[in-house]
CHARMM-style PDB file with segment names, atoms N, HN, CA, C and O in Angstrom:
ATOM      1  N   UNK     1      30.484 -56.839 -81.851  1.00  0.00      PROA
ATOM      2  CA  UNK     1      29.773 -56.651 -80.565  1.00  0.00      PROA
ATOM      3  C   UNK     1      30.229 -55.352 -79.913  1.00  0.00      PROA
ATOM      4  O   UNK     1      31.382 -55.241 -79.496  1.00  0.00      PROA
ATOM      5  N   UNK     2      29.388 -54.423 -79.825  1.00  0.00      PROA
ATOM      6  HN  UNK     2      28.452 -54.513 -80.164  1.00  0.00      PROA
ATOM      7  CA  UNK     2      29.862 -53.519 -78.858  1.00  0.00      PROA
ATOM      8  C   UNK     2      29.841 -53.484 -77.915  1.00  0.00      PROA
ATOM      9  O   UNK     2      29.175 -54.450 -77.544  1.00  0.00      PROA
ATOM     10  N   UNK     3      30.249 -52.807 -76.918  1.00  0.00      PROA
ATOM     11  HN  UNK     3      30.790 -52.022 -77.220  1.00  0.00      PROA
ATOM     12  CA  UNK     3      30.758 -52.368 -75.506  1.00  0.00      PROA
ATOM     13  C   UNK     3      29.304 -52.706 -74.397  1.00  0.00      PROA
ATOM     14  O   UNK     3      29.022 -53.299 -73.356  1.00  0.00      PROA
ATOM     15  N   UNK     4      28.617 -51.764 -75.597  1.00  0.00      PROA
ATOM     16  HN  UNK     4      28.846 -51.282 -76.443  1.00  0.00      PROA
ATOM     17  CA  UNK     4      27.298 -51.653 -74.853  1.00  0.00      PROA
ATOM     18  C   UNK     4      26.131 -52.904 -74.374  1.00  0.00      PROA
ATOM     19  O   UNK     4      25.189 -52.951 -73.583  1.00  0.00      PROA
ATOM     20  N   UNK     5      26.811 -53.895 -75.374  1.00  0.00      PROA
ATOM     21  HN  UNK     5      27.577 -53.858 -76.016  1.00  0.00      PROA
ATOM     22  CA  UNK     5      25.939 -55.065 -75.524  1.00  0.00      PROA
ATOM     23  C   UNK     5      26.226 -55.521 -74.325  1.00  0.00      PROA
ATOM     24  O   UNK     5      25.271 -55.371 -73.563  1.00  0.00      PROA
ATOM     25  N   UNK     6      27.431 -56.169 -73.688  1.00  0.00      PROA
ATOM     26  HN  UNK     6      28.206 -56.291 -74.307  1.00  0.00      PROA
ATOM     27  CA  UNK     6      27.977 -56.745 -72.963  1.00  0.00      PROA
ATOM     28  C   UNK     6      27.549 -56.305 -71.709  1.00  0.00      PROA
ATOM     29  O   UNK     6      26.903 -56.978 -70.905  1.00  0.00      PROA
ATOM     30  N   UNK     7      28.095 -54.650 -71.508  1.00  0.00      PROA
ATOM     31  HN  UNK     7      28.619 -54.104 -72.161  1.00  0.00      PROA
ATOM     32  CA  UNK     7      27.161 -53.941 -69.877  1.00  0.00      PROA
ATOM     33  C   UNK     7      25.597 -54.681 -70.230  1.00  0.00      PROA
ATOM     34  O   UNK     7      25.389 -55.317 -69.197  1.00  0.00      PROA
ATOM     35  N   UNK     8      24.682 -54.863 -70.938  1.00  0.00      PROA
ATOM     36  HN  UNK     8      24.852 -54.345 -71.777  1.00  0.00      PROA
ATOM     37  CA  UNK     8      23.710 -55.420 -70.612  1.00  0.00      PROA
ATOM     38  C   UNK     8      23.554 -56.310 -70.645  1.00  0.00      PROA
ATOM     39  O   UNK     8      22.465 -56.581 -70.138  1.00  0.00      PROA
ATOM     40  N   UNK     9      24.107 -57.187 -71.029  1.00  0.00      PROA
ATOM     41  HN  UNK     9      24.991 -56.967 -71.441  1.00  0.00      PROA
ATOM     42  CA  UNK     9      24.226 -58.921 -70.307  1.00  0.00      PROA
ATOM     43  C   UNK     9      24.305 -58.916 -69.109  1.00  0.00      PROA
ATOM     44  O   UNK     9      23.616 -59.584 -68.338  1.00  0.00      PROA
ATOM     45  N   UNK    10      25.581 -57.783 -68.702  1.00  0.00      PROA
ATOM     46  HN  UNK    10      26.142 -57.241 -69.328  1.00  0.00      PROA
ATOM     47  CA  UNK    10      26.145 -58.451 -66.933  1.00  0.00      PROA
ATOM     48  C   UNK    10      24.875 -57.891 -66.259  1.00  0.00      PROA
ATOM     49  O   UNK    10      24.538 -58.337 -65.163  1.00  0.00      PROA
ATOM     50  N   UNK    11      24.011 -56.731 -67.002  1.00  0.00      PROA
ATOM     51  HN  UNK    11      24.285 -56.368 -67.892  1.00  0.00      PROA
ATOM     52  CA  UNK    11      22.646 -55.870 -65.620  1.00  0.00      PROA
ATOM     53  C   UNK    11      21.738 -56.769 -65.799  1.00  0.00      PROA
ATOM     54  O   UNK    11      20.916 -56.982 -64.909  1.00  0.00      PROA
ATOM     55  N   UNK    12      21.719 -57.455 -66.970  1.00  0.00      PROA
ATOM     56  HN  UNK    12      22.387 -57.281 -67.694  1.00  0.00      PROA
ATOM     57  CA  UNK    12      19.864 -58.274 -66.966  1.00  0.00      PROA
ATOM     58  C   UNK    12      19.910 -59.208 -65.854  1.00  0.00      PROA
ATOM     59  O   UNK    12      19.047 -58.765 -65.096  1.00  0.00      PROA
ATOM     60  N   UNK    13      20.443 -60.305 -65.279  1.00  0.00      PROA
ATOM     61  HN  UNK    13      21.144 -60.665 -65.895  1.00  0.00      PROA
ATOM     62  CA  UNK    13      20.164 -60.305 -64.109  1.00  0.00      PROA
ATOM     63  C   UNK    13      19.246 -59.226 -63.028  1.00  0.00      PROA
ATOM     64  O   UNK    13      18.093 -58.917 -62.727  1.00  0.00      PROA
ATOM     65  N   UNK    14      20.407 -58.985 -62.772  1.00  0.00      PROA
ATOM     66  HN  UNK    14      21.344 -59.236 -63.017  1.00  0.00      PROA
ATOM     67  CA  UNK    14      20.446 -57.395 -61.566  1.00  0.00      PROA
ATOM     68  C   UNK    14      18.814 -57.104 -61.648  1.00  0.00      PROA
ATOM     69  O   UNK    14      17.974 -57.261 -60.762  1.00  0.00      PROA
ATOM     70  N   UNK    15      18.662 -56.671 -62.883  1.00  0.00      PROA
ATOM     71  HN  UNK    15      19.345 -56.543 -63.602  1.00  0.00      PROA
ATOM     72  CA  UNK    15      17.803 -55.575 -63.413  1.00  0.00      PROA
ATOM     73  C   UNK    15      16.514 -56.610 -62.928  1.00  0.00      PROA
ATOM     74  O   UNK    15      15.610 -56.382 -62.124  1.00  0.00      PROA
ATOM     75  N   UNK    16      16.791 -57.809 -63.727  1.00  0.00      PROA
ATOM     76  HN  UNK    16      17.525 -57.995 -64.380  1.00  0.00      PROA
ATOM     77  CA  UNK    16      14.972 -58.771 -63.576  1.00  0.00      PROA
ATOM     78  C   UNK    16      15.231 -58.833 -61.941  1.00  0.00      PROA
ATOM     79  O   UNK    16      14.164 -58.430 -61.480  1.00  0.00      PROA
ATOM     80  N   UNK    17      16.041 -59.111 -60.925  1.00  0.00      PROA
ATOM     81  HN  UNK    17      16.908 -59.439 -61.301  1.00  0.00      PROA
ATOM     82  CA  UNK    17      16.351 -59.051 -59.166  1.00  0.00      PROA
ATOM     83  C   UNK    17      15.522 -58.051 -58.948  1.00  0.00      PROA
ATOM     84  O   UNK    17      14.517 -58.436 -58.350  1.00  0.00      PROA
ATOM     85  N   UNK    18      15.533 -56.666 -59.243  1.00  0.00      PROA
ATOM     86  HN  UNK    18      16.350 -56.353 -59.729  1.00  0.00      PROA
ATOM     87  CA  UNK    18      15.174 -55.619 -58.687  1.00  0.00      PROA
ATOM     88  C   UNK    18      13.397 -55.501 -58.978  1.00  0.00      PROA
ATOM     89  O   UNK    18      12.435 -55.044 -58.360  1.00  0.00      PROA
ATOM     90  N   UNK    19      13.585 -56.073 -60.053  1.00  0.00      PROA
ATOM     91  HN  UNK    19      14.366 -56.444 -60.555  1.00  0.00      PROA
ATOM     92  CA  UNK    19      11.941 -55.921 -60.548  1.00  0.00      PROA
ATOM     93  C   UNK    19      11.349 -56.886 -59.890  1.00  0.00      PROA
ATOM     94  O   UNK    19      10.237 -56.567 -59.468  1.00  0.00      PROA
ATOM     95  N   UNK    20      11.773 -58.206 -59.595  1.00  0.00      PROA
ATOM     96  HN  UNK    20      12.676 -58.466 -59.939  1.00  0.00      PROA
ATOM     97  CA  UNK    20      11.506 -58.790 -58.632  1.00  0.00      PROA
ATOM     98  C   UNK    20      10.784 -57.959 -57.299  1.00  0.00      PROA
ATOM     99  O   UNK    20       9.669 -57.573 -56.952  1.00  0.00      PROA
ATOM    100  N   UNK    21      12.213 -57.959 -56.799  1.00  0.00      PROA
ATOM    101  HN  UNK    21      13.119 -58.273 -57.081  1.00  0.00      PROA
ATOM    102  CA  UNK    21      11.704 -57.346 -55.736  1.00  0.00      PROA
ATOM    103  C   UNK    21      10.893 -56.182 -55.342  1.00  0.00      PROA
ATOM    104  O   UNK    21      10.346 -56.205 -54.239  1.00  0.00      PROA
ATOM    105  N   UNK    22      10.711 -54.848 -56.367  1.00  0.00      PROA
ATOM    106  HN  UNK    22      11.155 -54.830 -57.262  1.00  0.00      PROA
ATOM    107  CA  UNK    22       9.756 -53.792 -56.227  1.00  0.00      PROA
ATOM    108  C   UNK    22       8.447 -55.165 -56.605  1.00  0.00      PROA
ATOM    109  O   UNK    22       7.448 -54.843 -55.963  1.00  0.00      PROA
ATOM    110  N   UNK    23       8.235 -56.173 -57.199  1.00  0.00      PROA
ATOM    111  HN  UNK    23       9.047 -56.435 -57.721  1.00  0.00      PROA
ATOM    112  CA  UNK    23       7.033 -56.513 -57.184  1.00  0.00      PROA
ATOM    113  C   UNK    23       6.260 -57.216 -56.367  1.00  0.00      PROA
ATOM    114  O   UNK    23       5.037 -57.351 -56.362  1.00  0.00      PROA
ATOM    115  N   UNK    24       7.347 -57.791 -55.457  1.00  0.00      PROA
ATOM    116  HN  UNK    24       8.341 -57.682 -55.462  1.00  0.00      PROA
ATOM    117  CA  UNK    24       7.149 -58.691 -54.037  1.00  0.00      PROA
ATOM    118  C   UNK    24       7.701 -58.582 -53.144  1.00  0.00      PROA
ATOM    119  O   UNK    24       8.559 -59.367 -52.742  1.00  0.00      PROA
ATOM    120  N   UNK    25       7.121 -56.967 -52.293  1.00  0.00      PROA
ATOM    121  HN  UNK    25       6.424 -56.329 -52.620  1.00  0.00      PROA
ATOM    122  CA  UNK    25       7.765 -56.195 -51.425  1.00  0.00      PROA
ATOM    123  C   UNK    25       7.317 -57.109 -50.298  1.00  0.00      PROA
ATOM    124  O   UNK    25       8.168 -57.381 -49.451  1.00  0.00      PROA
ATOM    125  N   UNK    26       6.291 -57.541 -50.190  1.00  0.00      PROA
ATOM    126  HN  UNK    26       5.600 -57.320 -50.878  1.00  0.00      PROA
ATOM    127  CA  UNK    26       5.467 -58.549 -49.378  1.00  0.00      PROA
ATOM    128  C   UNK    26       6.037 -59.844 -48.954  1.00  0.00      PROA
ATOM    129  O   UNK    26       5.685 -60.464 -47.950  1.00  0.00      PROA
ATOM    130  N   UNK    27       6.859 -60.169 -49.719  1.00  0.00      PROA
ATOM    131  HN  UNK    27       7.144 -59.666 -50.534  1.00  0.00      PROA
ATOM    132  CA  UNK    27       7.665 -61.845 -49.722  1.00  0.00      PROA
ATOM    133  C   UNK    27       8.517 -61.843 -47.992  1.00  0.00      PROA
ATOM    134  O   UNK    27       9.097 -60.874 -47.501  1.00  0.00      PROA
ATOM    135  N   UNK    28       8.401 -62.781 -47.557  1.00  0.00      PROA
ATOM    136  HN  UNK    28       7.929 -63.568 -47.955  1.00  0.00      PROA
ATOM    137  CA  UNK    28       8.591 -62.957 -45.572  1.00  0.00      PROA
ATOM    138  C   UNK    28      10.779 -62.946 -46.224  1.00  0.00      PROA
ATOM    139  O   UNK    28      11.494 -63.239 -47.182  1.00  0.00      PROA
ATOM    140  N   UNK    29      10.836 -62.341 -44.719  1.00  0.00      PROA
ATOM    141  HN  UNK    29      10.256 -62.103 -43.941  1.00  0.00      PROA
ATOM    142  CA  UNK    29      12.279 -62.562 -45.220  1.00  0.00      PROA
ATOM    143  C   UNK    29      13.102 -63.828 -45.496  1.00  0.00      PROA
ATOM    144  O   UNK    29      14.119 -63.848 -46.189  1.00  0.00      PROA
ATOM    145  N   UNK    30      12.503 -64.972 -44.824  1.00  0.00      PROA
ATOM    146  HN  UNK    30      11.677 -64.956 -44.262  1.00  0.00      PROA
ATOM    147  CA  UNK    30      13.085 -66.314 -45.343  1.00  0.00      PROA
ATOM    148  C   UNK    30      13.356 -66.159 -47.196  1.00  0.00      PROA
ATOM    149  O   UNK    30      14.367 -66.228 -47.895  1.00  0.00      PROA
ATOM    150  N   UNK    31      11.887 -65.923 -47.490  1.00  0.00      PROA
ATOM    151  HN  UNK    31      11.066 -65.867 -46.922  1.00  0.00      PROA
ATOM    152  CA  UNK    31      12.059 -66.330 -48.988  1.00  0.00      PROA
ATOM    153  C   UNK    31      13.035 -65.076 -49.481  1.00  0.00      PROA
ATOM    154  O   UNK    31      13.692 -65.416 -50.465  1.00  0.00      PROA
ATOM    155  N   UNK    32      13.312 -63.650 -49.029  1.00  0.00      PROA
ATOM    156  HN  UNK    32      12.778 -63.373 -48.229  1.00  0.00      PROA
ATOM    157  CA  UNK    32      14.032 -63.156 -49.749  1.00  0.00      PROA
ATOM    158  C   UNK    32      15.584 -63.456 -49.368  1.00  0.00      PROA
ATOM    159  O   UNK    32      16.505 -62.965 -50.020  1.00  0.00      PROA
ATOM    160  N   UNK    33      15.781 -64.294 -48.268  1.00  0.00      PROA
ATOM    161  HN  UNK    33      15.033 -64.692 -47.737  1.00  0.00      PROA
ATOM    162  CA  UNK    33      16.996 -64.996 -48.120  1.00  0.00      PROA
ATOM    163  C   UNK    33      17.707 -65.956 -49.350  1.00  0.00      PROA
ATOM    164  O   UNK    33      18.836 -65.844 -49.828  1.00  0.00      PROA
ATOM    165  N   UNK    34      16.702 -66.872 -49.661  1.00  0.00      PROA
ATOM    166  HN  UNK    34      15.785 -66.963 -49.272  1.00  0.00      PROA
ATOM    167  CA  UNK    34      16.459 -67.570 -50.477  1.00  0.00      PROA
ATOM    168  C   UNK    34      16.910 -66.846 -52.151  1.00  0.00      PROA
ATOM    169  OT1 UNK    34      16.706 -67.492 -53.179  1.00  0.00      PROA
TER     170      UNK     34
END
């Protein structure tokens, strides 16, 4: 396993969060509390 594998385990989270959110800039702030 390299080094590299691992940094992208810990971002895929992160990464699908962000895409999330550029895609549901619209979402009320309750739900982005949530």
């Amino acid at each position: 396993m390299e080094p590299g594998d691992d940094h992208e385990i810990e971002c895929g989270p992160d990464e699908e969060l962000k895409l999330v959110f550029i895609k549901t800039p619209y979402l009320p702030d309750d739900k982005v509390d949530l």
